[in-house]
C-alpha positions as CSV (number, residue, x, y, z in Angstrom):
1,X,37.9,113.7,129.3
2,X,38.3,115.4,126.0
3,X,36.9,118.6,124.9
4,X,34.4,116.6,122.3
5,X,33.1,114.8,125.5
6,X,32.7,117.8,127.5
7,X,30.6,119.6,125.1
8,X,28.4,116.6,124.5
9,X,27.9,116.2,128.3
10,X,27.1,120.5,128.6
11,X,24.6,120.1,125.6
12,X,23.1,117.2,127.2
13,X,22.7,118.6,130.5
14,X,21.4,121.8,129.2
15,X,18.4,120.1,126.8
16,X,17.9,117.5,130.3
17,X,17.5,121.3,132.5
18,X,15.4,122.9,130.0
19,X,12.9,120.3,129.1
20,X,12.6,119.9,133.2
21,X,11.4,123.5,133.1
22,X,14.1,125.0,134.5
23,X,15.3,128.2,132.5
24,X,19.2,129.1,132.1
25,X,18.9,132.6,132.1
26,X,21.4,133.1,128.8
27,X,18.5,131.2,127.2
28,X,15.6,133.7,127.7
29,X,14.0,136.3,126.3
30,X,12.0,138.8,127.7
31,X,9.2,138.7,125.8
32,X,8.7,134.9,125.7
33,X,9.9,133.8,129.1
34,X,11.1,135.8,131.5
35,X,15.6,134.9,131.9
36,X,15.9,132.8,134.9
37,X,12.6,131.8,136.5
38,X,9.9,128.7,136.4
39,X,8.7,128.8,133.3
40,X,6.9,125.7,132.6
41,X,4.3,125.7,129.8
42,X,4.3,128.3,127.2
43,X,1.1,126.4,125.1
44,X,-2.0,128.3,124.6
45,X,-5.1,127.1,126.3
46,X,-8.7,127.7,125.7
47,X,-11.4,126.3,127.6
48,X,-12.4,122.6,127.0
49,X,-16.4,124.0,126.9
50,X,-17.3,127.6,126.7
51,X,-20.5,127.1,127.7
52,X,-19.5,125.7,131.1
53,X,-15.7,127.2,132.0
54,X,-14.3,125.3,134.5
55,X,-13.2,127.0,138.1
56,X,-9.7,126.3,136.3
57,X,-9.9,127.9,133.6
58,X,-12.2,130.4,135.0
59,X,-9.2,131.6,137.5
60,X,-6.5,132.0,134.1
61,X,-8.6,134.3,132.5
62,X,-8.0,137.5,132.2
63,X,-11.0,140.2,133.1
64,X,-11.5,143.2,131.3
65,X,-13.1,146.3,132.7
66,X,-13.9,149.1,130.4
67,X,-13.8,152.2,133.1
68,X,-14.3,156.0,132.3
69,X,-12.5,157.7,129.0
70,X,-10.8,161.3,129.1
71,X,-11.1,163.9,126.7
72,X,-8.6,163.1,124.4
73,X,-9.8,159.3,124.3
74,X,-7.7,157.9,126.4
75,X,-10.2,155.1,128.3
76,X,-9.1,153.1,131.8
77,X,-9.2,149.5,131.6
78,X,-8.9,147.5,134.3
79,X,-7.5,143.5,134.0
80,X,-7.3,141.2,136.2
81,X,-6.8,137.6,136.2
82,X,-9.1,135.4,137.6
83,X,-13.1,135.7,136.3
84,X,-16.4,135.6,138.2
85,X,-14.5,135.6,141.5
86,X,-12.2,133.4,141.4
87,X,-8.8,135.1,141.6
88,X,-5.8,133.6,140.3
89,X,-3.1,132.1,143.1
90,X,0.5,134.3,143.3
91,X,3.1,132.2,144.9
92,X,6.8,131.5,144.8
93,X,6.5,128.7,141.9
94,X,2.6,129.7,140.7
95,X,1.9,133.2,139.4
96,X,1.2,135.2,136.2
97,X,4.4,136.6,134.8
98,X,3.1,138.5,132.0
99,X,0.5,140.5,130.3
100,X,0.3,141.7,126.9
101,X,-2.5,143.9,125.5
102,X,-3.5,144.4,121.7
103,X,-6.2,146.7,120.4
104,X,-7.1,145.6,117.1
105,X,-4.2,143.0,116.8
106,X,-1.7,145.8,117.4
107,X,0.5,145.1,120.7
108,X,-0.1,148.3,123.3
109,X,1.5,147.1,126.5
110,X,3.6,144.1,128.2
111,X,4.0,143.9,131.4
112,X,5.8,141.5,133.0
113,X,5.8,140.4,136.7
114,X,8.0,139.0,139.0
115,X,7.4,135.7,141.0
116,X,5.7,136.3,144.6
117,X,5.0,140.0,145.6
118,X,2.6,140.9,143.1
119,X,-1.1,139.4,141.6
120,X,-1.9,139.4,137.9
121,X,-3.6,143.0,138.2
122,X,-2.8,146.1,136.1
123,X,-4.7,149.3,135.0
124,X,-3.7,151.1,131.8
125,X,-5.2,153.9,129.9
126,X,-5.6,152.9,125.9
127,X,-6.1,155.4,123.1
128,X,-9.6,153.4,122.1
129,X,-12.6,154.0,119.7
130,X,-16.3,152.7,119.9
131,X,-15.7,149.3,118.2
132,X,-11.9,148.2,118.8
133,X,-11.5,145.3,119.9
134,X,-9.3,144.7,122.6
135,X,-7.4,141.2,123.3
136,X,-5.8,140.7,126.8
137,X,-2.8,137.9,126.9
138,X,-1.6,136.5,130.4
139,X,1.0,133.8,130.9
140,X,0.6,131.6,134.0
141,X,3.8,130.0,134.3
142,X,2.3,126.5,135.1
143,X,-0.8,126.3,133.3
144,X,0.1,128.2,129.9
145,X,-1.3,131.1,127.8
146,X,-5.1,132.3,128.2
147,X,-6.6,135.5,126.2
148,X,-9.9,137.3,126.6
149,X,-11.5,139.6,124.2
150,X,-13.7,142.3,124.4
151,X,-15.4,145.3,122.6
152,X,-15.1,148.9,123.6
């Protein structure tokens, strides 16, 4: 085999493993998809009917808790991903592997989580204001990219 036909073989195999979902690690990056793991779908979903979420799309969105400020405005906020109750799955091919916060469409934090040992659940303490509005972004690395907002 020539070294033409090798290269064509390598660049085929690499778009066949990729659009499989499977990531090489020398293709990731951090803030996108985490080098080397199941990552599926990177699409961003919204509910089909906001009226009437579904237990689906009720268990990617993330849940934001407002808790008690300090003196120097610093406020604890709770997310957690899974609404009403329904708590979002953590397994070895099925977990969130990131969370990004934004406070008025600035980026605060990212978090990103490894596959198995730990649920979609993080507190942080955010420098907010009466009135900022605060945007919570979690990746499930099956089902895609789901936000909540809320007001503090």
């Amino acid at each position: 085999m020539n070294r033409r036909d090798a290269f064509k073989k390598i660049g085929i195999a690499s778009i066949a493993l990729s659009t499989a979902g499977i990531l090489i690690p020398s293709l990731g990056n951090s803030q996108d998809m985490p080098a080397g793991k199941l990552i599926i779908n990177r699409q961003k979903m919204s509910f089909a009917d906001p009226e009437n979420p579904t237990d689906f799309e009720l268990k990617h969105t993330p849940e934001i808790t407002f808790l008690d400020s300090d003196d120097n405005g610093f406020t604890k906020m709770k997310i957690h991903i899974g609404s009403k109750g329904i708590v979002h799955p953590t397994e070895e091919n099925h977990w969130i592997d990131y969370l990004k916060i934004y406070s008025n469409d600035k980026l605060v934090a990212f978090t990103e989580f490894e596959n198995g040992p730990i649920r979609g659940y993080a507190e942080y303490f955010v420098k907010l204001k009466k009135g900022d509005v605060v945007l919570v972004e979690a990746g499930c690395n099956l089902h895609g990219i789901w936000t909540n907002t809320a007001t503090f």
